[in-house]
Every structure is written in C-alpha cells, then in structure tokens.
C-alpha positions as CSV (number, residue, x, y, z in Angstrom):
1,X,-52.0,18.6,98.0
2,X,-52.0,15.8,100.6
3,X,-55.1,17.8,102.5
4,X,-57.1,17.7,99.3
5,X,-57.0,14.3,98.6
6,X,-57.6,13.8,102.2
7,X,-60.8,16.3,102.0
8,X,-62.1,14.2,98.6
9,X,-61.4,10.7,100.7
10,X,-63.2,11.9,103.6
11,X,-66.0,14.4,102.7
12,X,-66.9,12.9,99.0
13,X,-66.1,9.2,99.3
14,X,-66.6,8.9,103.2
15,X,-63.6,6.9,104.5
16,X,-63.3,7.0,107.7
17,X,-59.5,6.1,108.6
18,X,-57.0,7.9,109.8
19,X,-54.9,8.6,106.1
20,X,-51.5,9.4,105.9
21,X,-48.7,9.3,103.2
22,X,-48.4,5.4,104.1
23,X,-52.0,4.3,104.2
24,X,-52.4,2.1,101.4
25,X,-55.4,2.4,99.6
26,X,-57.0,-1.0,99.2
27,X,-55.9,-2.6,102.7
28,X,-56.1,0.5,105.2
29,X,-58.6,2.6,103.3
30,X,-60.9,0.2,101.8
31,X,-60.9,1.6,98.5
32,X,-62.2,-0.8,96.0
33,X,-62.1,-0.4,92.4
34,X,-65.1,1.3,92.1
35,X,-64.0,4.0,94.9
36,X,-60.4,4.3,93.0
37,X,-62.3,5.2,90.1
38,X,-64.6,7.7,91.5
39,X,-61.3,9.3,93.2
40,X,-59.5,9.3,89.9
41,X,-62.7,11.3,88.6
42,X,-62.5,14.1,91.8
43,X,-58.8,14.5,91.4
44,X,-59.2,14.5,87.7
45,X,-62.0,17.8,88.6
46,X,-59.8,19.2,90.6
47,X,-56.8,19.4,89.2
48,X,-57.7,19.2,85.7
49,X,-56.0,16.0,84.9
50,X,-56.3,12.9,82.8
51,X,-55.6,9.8,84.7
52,X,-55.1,7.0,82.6
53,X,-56.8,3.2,83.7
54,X,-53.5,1.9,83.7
55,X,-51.8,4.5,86.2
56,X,-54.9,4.0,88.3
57,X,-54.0,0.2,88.4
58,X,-50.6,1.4,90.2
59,X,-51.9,3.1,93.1
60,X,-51.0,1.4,96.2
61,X,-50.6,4.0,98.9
62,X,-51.6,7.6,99.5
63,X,-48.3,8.5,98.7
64,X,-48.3,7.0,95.3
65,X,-51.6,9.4,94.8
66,X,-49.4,12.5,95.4
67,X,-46.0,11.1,93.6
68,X,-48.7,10.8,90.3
69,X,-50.4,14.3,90.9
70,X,-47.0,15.3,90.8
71,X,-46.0,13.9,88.0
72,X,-48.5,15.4,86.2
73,X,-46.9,19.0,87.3
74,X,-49.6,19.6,90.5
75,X,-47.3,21.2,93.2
76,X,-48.0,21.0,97.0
C-alpha cells in the first residue's frame, strides 16, 4: 500500500521528495489543496473508495494516508 501511494505521488502528481510514513504532506511534500484533492481522486481509482472532503481535511502525514486506506478495509 505504502508503494502505491508512493507511485501515485511520484509518477502522477510529480513530487519529488524523499516520502516516508512521516513525511507530512503539506510541509515536506508540498501538497496543496489542490494536489490533496487530485490524490484523493487516484486513490479513490485505485482502490475503489469514497473519500469524504472532511477526512481529506485530516491528512497530515503519509502515514495518516495509509491509517485511512485502512480504515476503509484496503490491506497492505
């Protein structure tokens, strides 16, 4: 799971930093709002998932991204 959303970050949305579980999104990764919601979309293809606006607003770190995908019964 954590090389997928690695592969959407790097190959579809083109960030460039090193990511790991503690990388947090906005500060480390540069993800703006714009960029969470285009990885919300990806992961939502990928997985087949709804994720809702207001778990979006809760994601802080990479591992947060997995904890959610999770949640929603994805297994590693």
């Amino acid at each position: 799971m954590l090389e997928v959303v690695k592969n959407v970050l790097k190959d579809q949305l083109g960030v460039e930093e090193e990511i790991n579980l503690e990388s947090r999104l906005r500060e480390d990764l540069n993800i703006d709002s714009l960029l969470a919601v285009q990885l919300s979309v990806l992961l939502e293809n990928e997985y087949n998932i709804d994720i809702t606006e207001e778990e979006l607003s809760k994601l802080m770190t990479i591992k947060d991204v997995l904890d959610l995908l999770e949640q929603k019964g994805i297994k590693a």
